[in-house]
C-alpha positions in Angstrom: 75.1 88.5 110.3 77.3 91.8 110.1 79.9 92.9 112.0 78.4 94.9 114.8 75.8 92.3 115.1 78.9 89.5 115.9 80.0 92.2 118.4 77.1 93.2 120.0 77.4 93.8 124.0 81.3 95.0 122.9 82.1 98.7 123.0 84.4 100.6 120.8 86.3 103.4 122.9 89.6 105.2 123.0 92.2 104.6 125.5 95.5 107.0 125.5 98.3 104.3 125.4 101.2 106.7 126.0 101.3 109.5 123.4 98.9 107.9 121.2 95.0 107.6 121.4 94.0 104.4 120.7 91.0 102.7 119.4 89.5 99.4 121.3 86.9 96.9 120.8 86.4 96.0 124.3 84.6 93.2 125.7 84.1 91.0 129.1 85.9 92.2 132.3 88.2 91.2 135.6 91.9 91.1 135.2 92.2 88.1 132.8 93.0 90.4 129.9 94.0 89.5 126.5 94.8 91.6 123.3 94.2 91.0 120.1 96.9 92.4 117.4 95.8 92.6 113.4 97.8 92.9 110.6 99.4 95.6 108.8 96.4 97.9 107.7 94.0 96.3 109.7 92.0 97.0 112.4 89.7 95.8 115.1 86.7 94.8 112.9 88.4 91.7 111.9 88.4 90.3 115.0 84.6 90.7 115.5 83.8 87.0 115.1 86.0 85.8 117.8 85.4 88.3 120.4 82.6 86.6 122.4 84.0 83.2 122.1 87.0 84.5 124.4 84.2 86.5 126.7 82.8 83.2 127.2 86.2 82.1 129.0 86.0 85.0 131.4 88.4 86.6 129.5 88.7 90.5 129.4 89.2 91.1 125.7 90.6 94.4 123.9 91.1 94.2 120.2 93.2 97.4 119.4 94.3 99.4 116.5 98.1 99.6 116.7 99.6 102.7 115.8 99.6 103.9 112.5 96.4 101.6 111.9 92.7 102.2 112.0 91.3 105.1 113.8 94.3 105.1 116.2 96.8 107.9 115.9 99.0 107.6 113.1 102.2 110.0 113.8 104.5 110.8 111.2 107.6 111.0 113.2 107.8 107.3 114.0 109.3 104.5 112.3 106.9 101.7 111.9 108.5 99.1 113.2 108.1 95.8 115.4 109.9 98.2 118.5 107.4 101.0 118.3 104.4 98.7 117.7 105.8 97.0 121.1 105.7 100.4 123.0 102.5 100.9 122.0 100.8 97.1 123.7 103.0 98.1 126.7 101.8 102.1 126.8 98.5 100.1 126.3 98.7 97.7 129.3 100.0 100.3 131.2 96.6 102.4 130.3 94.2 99.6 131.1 96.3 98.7 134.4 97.0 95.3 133.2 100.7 93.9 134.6 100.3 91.4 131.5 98.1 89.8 129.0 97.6 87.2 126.9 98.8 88.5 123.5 96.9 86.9 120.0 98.5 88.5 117.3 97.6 87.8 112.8 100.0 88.7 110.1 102.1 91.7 111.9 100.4 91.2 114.5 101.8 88.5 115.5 105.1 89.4 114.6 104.6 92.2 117.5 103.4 89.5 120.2 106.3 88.1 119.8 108.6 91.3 119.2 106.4 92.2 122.9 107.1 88.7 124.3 110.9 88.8 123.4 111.7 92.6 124.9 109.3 93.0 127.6 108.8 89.3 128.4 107.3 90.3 132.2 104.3 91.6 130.3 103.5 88.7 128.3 101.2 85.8 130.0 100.5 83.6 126.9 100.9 84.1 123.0 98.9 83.4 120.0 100.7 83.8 116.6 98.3 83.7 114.3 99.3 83.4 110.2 102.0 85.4 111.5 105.0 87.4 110.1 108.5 88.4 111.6 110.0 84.8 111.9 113.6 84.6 110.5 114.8 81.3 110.6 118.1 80.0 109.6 117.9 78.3 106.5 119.0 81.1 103.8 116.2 80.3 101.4 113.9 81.0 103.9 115.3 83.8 104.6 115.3 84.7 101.1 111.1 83.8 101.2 110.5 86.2 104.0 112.1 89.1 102.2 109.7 88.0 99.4 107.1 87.2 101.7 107.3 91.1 102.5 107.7 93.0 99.4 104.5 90.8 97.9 102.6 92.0 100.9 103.3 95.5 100.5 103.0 95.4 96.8 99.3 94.1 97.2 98.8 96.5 100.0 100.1 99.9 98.6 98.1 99.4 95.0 94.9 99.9 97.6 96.6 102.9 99.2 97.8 104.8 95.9 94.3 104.2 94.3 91.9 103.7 97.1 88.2 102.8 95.5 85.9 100.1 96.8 86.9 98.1 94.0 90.8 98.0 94.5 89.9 97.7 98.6 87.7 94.8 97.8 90.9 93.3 95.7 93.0 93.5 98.9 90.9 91.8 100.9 89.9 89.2 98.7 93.5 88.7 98.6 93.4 87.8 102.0 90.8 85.0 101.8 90.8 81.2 100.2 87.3 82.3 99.1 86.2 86.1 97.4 82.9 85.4 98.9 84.1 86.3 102.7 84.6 89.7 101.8 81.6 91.6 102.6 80.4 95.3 101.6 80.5 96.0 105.1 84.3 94.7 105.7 84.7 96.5 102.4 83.1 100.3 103.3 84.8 99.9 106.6 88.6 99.4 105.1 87.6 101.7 102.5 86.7 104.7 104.7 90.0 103.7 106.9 92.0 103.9 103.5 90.5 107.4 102.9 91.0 109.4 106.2 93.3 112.3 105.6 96.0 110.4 108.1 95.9 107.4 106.7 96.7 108.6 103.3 99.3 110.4 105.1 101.2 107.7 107.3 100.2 104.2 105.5 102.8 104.6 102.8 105.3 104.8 105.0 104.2 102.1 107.6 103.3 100.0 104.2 107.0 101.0 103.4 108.5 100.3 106.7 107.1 97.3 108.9 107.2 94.2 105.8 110.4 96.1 104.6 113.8 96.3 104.9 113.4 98.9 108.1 111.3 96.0 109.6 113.8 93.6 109.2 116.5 93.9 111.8 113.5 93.3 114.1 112.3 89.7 112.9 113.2 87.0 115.5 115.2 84.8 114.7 115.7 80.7 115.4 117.6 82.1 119.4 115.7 84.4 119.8 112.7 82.0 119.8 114.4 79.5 121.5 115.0 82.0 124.2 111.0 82.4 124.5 109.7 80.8 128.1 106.1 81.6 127.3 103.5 79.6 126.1 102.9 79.8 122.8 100.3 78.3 120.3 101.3 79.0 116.1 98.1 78.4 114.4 98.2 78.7 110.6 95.8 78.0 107.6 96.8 75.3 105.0 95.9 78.1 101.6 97.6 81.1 103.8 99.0 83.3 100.8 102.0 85.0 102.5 104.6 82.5 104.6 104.1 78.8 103.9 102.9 76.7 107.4 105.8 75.0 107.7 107.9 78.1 108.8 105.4 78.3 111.7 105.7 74.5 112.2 109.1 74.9 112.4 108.7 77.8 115.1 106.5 75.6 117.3 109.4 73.1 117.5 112.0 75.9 118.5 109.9 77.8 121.0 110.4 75.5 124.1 106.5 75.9 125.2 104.8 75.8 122.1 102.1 73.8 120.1 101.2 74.3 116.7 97.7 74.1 114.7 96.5 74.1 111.2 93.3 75.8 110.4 91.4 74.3 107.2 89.7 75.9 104.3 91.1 79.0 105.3 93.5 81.7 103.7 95.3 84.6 105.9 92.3 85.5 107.9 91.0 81.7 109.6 89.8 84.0 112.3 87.0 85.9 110.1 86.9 83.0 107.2 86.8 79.9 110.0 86.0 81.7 112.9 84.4 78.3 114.0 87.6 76.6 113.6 89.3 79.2 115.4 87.4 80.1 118.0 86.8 76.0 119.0 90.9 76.2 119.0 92.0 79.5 121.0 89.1 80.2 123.1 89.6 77.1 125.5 93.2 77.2 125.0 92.8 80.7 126.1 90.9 80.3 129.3 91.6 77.1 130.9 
C-alpha cells in the first residue's frame, strides 16, 4: 500500500482560510465535519491511514496543513504560535461553513485543538489529543520536562531543515517511529520535497524556532485552564512515544472534566500511521457515535 492508495476516493484542494491558502485532504460529506491537525512540520499525508475509517462514520473529514506547514502558505510576518495556528482552524471553519468540528490534533496539533477549544470554545464539538504537546501542568519538574520536551524536538527537527537530504529527512522521521521500518520512501520523498520548497526553507526555522520554544510557551494550557474545558475530550497516547511521557496525558484526562484517556501499543509518536489499526478501531467510533 502507499499513501495515495490508503486515500483513494479523497481529494487534495486548497481552501482560502482567511489570508492564507490552505491545503486539504478532504474526504466524506454532510455537516458532521472533523479536522485533523499534525504536528510541527507535518502535513496531511500522515493522516492518510485513518481517513476512511472516519468516512465510514459519516464523518466529513478535512486533514489540513496549518500555516507555516506543508504546501499551505507559510508568511513570514507571523509568529508561530498556538494563537495564530488557532486563527487559522477558525478562518478554516469559517471557509468550509462549518459552525464547529470535531478537532483530532498529534504533537502540535494537538496542542492547537486545545489552544482552539480553550479561546473559541463555540467552535469546538469534540477533541482528540493525540501524543500531544502544549500541556503545562503544575508540578515544576514537569514543567521543567516540557521545556525539554521542546528544545529536543526542535533540535531533531532543525538538523533536517539546515541540511535537508533524503538521508537526514529519513532520520527525522525514523525518529518519530518505535520501528525505522514505518518510514517509507514515499513518506520520505514527500517530507523531503516539503523540506526543499523555497518557503519552507524560508519560514520553518522560525516556526521550528517559535511553536516548541520559548515564544510558544506563554500559550501551553495549563492544569485551569484544562479544568475549565466543558468539551469532550479523548487523550490517546503510545506507550514508546519519544517526546512527553503518557502519564502527563493521563494526568490531563483526569483534569479535563469530560475526558477519557487511551494508550496505543507498539507505537512511537505517530500510532495513527505506525497502528493505524489500533487507532482507527479507537477514534473512529468514538468519533461518530
Amino acid at each position: 500500500m502507499t499513501l495515495w492508495t490508503d486515500a483513494l476516493g479523497a481529494q487534495i484542494r486548497y481552501v482560502q482560510a482567511g489570508p492564507w491558502r490552505t491545503r486539504v485532504l478532504e474526504a466524506g460529506e454532510g455537516d458532521r465535519h472533523v479536522v485533523l491537525l499534525s504536528g510541527i512540520t507535518g502535513h496531511v499525508e500522515g493522516w492518510t491511514r485513518n481517513i476512511h475509517a472516519l468516512v465510514a462514520q459519516g464523518l466529513h473529514v478535512w486533514a489540513i496543513d496549518l500555516v507555516g506547514h506543508g504546501f499551505t502558505d507559510k508568511p513570514l510576518d507571523v509568529d508561530y504560535v498556538a494563537p495564530t495556528f488557532a486563527r487559522h482552524v477558525v478562518h478554516f471553519l469559517d471557509a468550509i461553513g462549518a459552525e464547529k468540528a470535531d478537532l483530532v490534533g498529534q504533537s502540535l496539533g494537538g496542542w492547537v485543538a486545545l489552544y482552539v477549544a480553550k479561546t473559541y470554545p463555540e467552535r469546538v464539538n469534540r477533541l482528540v489529543h493525540v501524543t500531544g504537546a502544549g500541556i503545562l501542568l503544575d508540578d515544576e519538574a514537569r514543567a521543567q520536562e516540557a521545556a525539554s520536551v521542546g528544545a529536543n524536538v526542535a533540535t531533531a527537527t532543525t538538523k533536517a531543515l539546515e541540511e535537508t537530504t533524503r538521508e537526514t529527512v529519513r532520520k527525522r522521521l525514523e525518529w518519530l517511529m518505535l520501528k525505522p521500518e514505518t518510514v517509507t520512501e514515499e513518506l520520505v520523498e514527500v517530507r523531503y520535497q516539503i523540506y526543499s520548497l523555497p518557503d519552507s526553507r524560508q519560514a520553518m526555522p522560525k516556526l521550528v524556532e517559535q511553536a516548541p520554544g520559548a515564544a510558544g510557551r506563554p500559550f501551553m494550557l495549563t492544569e485551569a485552564d484544562l479544568a475549565a474545558l466543558p468539551h469532550e475530550t479523548l487523550i490517546v497516547w503510545s506507550d514508546h512515544n519519544p517526546t512527553t511521557p503518557w502519564e502527563v496525558g493521563k494526568r490531563a484526562s483526569d483534569i479535563i472534566p469530560n475526558a477519557s484517556f487511551e494508550m496505543i501499543t507498539d507505537a512511537g509518536h505517530w500510532p495513527m500511521f505506525e497502528q493505524p489499526e489500533q487507532f482507527n478501531a479507537l477514534v473512529a467510533p468514538w468519533l461518530g457515535r
